[in-house]
N, C-alpha and C positions, 0 to 999 in steps of 0.2 A: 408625521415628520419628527414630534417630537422622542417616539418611541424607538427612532429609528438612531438618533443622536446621543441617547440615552444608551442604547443598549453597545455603541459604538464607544463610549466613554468605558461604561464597567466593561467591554471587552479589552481594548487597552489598557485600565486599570489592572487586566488579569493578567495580561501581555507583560507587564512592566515588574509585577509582582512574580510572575512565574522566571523571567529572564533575571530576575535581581538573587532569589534565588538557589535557583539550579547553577548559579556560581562561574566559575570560569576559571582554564587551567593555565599556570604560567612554568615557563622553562625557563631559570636562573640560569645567565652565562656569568663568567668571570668578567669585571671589569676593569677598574684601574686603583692599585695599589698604589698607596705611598710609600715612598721608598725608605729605607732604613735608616735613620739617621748614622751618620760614621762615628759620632761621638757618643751612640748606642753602644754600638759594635764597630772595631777599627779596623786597623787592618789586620788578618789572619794568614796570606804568605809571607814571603818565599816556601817554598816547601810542602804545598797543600796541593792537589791535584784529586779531580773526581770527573767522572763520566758518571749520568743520573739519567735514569731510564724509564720510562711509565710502564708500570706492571698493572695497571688497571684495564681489563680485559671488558667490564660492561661500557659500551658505546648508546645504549639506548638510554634518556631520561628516567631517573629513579625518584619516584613519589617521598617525599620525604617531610614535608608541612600540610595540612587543611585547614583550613580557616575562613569559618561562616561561608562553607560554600567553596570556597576558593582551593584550589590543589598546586601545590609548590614543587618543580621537579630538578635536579639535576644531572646535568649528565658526568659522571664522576669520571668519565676517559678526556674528557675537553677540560675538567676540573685541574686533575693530574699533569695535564700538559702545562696548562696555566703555572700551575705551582711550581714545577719545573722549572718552566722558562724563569717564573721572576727567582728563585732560589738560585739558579745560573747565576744570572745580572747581578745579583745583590753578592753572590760570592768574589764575581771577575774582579767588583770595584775594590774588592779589599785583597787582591792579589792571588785568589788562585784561581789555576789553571783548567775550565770547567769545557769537558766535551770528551768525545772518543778515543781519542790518544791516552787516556789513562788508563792505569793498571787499576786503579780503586772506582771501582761503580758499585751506585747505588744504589737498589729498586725500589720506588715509591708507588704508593697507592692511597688515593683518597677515598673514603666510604664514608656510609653513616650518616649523612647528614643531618640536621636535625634544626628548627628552631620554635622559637614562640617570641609572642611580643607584648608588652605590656602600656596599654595609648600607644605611643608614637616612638617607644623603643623598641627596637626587634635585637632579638639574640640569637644568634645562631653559633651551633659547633658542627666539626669534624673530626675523625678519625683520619689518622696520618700511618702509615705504615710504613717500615722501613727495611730492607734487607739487604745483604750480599746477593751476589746471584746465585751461589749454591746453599745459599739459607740456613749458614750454620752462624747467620748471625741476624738478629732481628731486635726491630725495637718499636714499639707502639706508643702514639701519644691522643692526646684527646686534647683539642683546641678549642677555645670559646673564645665570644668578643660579642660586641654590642655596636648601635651606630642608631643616630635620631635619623639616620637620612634613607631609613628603609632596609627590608631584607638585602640587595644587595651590596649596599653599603656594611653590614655586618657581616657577611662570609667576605667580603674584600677584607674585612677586619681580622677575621679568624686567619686567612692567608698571610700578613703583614704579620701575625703575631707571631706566631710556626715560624716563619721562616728567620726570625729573630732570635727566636730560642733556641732550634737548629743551628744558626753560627754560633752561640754561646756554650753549646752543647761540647762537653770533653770528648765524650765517646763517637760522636759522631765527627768534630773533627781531626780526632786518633784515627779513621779510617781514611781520611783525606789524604796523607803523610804518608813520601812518594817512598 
């Protein structure tokens, strides 16, 4: 009996070791951004209008972190929409005119992901990409941020910061100007 109990422990002890491991995959969604402060950035109409498009064409989860095991994914077409949507909102509050009715759109795309952590900080960035729709005008940036409150807490960080820098941005809002 005792051999039986025994052997029943070191096989769960192998169970417990083999599942700790062989690791486990997670798929980062977009969460909840804080919004822009307005005494960030104020307000930027009358006279600014854009239509913003997702031109990110992968929908399937892209591998982008590993860690002791662990595989970190995003899906950069759910990313892109995110980004969108709060780049809208954060635009409307400060007066411009954001959706299909405009003559100025813009094609965005998120890739690249990437992070690391250090103890209980995680850092993550993105690639932002920006275009006309006939692509005779483009602009690339690379985002970073940090946050003690976990990997999603720091790509929510990298989005809040983009989308900050993008309203403060001359050239990009010279193409918003109807």
């Amino acid at each position: 009996m005792k051999n039986i109990k025994c052997i029943g422990v070191i096989f769960g002890c192998f169970f417990l070791i083999f599942t700790l491991i062989s690791g486990c995959a997670h798929t980062w969604n977009p969460g909840s951004v804080s919004p822009v402060s307005l005494e960030t950035v104020g307000p930027l109409g009358p006279g600014l209008s854009v239509h913003i498009v997702n031109d990110q064409s992968l929908t399937t989860p892209q591998l982008f972190f590993t860690d002791v095991g662990h595989t970190h994914h995003a899906n950069y077409n759910e990313w892109t929409d995110f980004f969108i949507r709060y780049w809208g909102e954060e635009l409307t509050k400060r007066g411009v005119a954001v959706g299909p009715k405009s003559h100025n759109t813009i094609h965005v795309k998120l890739d690249g992901f990437w992070a690391h952590h250090y103890v209980v900080v995680h850092n993550a960035g993105m690639k932002i990409h920006l275009s006309s729709p006939d692509n005779t005008w483009q602009k690339d940036l690379v985002e970073t941020d940090s946050s003690g409150l976990g990997l999603g807490g720091a790509l929510d960080n990298v989005v809040h910061r983009a989308v900050e820098e993008l309203m403060k941005d001359p050239e990009v809002l010279n193409l918003m100007r109807r």
